[in-house]
RODO-2510 file (C-alpha; in nm, 4 decimals, decimal comma):
residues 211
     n   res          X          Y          Z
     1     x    -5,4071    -3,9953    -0,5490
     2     x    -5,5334    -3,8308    -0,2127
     3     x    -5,3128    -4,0014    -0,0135
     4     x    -5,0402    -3,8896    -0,2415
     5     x    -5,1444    -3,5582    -0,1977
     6     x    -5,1200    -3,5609     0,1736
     7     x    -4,7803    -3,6999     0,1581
     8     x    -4,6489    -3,4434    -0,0353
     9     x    -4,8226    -3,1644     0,1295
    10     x    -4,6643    -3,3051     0,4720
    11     x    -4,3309    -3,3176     0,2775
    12     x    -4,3735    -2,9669     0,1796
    13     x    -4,4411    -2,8356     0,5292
    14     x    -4,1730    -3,0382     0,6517
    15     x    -3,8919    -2,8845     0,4345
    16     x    -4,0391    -2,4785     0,4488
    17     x    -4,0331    -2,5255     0,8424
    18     x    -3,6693    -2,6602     0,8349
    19     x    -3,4370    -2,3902     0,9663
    20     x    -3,1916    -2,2955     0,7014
    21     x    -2,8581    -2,4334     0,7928
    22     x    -2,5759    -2,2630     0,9428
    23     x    -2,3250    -2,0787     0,6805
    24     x    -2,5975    -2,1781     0,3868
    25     x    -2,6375    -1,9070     0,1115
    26     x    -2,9316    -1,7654     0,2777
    27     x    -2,6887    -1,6225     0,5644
    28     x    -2,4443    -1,5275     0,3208
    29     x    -2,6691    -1,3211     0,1079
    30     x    -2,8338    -1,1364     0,4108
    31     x    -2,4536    -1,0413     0,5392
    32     x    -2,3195    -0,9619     0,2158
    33     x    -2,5026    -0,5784     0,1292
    34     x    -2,3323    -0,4486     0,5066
    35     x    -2,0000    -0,6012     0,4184
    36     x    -2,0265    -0,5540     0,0388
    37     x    -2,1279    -0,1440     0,1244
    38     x    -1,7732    -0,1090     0,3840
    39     x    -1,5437    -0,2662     0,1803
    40     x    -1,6619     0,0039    -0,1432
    41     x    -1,6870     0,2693     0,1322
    42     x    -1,3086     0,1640     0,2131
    43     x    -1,1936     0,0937    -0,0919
    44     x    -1,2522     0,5029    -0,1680
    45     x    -1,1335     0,5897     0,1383
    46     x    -0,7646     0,4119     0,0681
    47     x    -0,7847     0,5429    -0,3180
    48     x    -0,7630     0,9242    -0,1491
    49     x    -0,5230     0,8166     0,1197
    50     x    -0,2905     0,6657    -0,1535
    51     x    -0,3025     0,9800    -0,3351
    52     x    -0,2992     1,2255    -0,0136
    53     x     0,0169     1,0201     0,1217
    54     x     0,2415     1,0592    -0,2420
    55     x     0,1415     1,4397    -0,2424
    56     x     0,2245     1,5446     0,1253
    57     x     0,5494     1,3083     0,0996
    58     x     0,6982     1,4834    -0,2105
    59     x     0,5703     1,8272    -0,0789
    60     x     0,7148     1,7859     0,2558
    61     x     1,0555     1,6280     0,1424
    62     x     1,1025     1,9236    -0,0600
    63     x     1,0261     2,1439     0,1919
    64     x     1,1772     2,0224     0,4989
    65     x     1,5413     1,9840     0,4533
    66     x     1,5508     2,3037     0,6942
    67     x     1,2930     2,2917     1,0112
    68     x     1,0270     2,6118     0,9274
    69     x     0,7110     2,6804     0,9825
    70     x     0,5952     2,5050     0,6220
    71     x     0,7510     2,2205     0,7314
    72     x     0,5666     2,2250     1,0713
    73     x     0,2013     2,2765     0,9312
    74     x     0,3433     2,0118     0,7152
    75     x     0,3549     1,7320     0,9701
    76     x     0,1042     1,9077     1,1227
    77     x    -0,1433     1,8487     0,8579
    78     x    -0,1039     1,4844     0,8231
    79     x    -0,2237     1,3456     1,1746
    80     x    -0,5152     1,5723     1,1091
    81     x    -0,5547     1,4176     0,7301
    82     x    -0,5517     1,0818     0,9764
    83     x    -0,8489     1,2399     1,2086
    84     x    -1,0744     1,2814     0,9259
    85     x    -0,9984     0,9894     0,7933
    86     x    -1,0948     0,8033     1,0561
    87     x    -1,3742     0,9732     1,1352
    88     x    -1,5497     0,8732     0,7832
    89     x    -1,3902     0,5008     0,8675
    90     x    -1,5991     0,5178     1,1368
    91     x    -1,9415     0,5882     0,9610
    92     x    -1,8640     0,3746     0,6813
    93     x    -1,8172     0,0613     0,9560
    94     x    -1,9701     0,1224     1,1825
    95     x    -2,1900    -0,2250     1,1468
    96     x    -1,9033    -0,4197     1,0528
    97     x    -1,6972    -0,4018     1,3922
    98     x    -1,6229    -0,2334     1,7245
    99     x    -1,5519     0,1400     1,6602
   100     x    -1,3236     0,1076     1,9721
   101     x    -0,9890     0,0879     1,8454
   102     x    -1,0674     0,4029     1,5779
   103     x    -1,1683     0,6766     1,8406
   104     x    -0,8114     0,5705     1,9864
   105     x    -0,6585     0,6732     1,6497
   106     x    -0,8423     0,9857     1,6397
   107     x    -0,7575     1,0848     2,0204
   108     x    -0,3950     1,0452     1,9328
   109     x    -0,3631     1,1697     1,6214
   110     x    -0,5457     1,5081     1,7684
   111     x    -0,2753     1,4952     2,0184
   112     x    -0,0084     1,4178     1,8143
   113     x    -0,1388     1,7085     1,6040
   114     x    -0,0828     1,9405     1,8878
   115     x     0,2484     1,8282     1,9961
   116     x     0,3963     1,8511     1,6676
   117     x     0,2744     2,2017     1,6856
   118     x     0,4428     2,2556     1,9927
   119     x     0,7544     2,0737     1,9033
   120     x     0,8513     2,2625     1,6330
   121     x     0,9367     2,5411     1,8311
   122     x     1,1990     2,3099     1,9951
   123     x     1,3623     2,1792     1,6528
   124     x     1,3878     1,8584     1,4500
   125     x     1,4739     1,5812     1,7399
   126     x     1,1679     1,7014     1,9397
   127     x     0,9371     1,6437     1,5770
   128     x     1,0922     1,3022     1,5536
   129     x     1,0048     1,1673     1,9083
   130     x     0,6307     1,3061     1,8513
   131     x     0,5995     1,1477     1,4925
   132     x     0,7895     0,7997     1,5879
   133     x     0,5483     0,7297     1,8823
   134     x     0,2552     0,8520     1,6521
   135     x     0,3502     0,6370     1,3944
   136     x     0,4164     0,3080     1,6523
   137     x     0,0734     0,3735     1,7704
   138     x    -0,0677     0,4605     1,5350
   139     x     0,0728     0,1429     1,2999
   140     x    -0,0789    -0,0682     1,5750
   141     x    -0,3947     0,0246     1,5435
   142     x    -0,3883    -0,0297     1,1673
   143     x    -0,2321    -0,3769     1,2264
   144     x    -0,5332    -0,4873     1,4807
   145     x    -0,8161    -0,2902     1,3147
   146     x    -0,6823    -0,5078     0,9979
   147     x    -0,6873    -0,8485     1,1794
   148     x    -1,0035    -0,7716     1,2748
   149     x    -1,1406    -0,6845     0,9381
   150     x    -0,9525    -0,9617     0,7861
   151     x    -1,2774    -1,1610     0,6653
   152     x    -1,3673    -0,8976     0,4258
   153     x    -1,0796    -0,9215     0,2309
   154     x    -0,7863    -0,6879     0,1250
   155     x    -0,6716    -0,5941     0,4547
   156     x    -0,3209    -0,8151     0,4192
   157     x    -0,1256    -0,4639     0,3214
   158     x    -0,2876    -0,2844     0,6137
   159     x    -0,1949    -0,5304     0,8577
   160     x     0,2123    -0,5374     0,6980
   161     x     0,1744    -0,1362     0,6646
   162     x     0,1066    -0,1071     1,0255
   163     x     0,3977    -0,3769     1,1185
   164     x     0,6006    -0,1472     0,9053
   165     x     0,4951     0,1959     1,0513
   166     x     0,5667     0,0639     1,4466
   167     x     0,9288    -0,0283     1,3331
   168     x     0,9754     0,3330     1,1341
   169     x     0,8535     0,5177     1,4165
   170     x     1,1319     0,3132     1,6360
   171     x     1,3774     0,4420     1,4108
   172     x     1,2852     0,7897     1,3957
   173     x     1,3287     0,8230     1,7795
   174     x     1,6062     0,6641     1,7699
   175     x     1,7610     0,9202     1,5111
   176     x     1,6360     1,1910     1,6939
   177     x     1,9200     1,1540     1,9144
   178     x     2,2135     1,1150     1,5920
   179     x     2,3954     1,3828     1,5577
   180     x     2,2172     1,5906     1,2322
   181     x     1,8374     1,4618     1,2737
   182     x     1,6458     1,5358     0,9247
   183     x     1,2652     1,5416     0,8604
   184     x     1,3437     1,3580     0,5378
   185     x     1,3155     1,0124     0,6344
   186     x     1,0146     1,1167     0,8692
   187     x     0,8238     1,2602     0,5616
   188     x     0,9313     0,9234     0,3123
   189     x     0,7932     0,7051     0,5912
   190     x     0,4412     0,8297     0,4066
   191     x     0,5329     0,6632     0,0690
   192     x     0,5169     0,3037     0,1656
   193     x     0,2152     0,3596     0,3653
   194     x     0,0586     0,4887     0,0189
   195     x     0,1534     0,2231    -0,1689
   196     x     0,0123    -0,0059     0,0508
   197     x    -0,3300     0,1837     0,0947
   198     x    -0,2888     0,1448    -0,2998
   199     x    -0,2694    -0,2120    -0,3283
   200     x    -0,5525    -0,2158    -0,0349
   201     x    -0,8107    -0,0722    -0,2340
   202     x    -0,7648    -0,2740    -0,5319
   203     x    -0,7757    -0,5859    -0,3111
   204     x    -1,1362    -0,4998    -0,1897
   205     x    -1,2219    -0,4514    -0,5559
   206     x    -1,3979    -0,8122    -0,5659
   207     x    -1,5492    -0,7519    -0,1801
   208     x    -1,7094    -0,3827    -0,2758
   209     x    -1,8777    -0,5562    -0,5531
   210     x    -2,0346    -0,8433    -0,2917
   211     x    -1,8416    -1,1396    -0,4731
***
């Protein structure tokens, strides 16, 4: 019986110092809260962008038929809408990933902000150039910050939203130069993106939950 009992205490010390293997649910359960925590953090912040995008769009295609100052503030507003939310993408990940690429967004979309400001005192074709390279730059930070995030799940419509919004904002410089440019097309471009953030946050339903 005592040697037994030696054995098996020698067994026991032998397993509790083995170092828990590499990808073994130990791992995974310390990772999961950070992840589990962005992806909720997310999920709310695409729920208010979904709902932000169908609002401004139908506002703003109502609005802008004719260039004006509403319709200015307009396009105005939504690179700053961006800004913020970046800015709270930021704090929400900021363990889950390089913050890098998301000051970029917010540095352009200030700018773009500004120029849109400035371009509406030159009319429509002016508005287009600033919001076609905002939205090609802008879609391609979406697309990478999506690859990148691509483990937690959901990020699939990000990554086809930004594809999308580098080829819109191609074609609204290139209508800038048609002969009647209209802010209508400029101001749908929003509704896909929504619709997308939409099916986003319902993807990272089973990630906010830590599943």
């Amino acid at each position: 019986m005592w040697v037994e009992r030696v054995m098996l205490d020698k067994t026991e010390r032998s397993v509790s110092l083995a170092p828990p293997l590499k990808g073994s649910p130990v791992t995974t359960i310390a990772a999961s809260p950070g992840i589990s925590q962005t992806a909720s953090a997310l999920r709310r912040l695409y729920f208010v962008r979904f709902a932000f995008a169908i609002v401004w769009a139908l506002v703003t295609i109502a609005t802008a038929k004719e260039i004006g100052p509403l319709a200015v503030t307009l396009f105005v507003i939504y690179p700053l809408f961006d800004v913020g939310a970046a800015i709270y993408d930021l704090r929400s990940s900021r363990t889950t990933g390089s913050p890098t690429l998301l000051y970029v967004n917010i540095a352009v979309s200030l700018v773009t902000a500004v120029g849109l400001g400035v371009a509406g005192a030159s009319g429509i074709p002016a508005i287009l150039r600033v919001w076609g390279a905002w939205a090609i730059v802008a879609g391609l930070v979406q697309l990478i910050v999506g690859v990148t995030r691509r483990k937690m799940g959901g990020q699939w419509p990000m990554i086809i939203s930004g594809g999308i919004s580098v080829l819109a904002g191609g074609s609204f410089i290139a209508g800038a130069a048609a002969d009647n440019p209209a802010l209508t097309n400029a101001a749908g471009y929003a509704i896909p993106g929504a619709i997308f953030f939409l099916i986003a946050a319902i993807r990272l339903g089973r990630a906010a939950k830590g599943n």
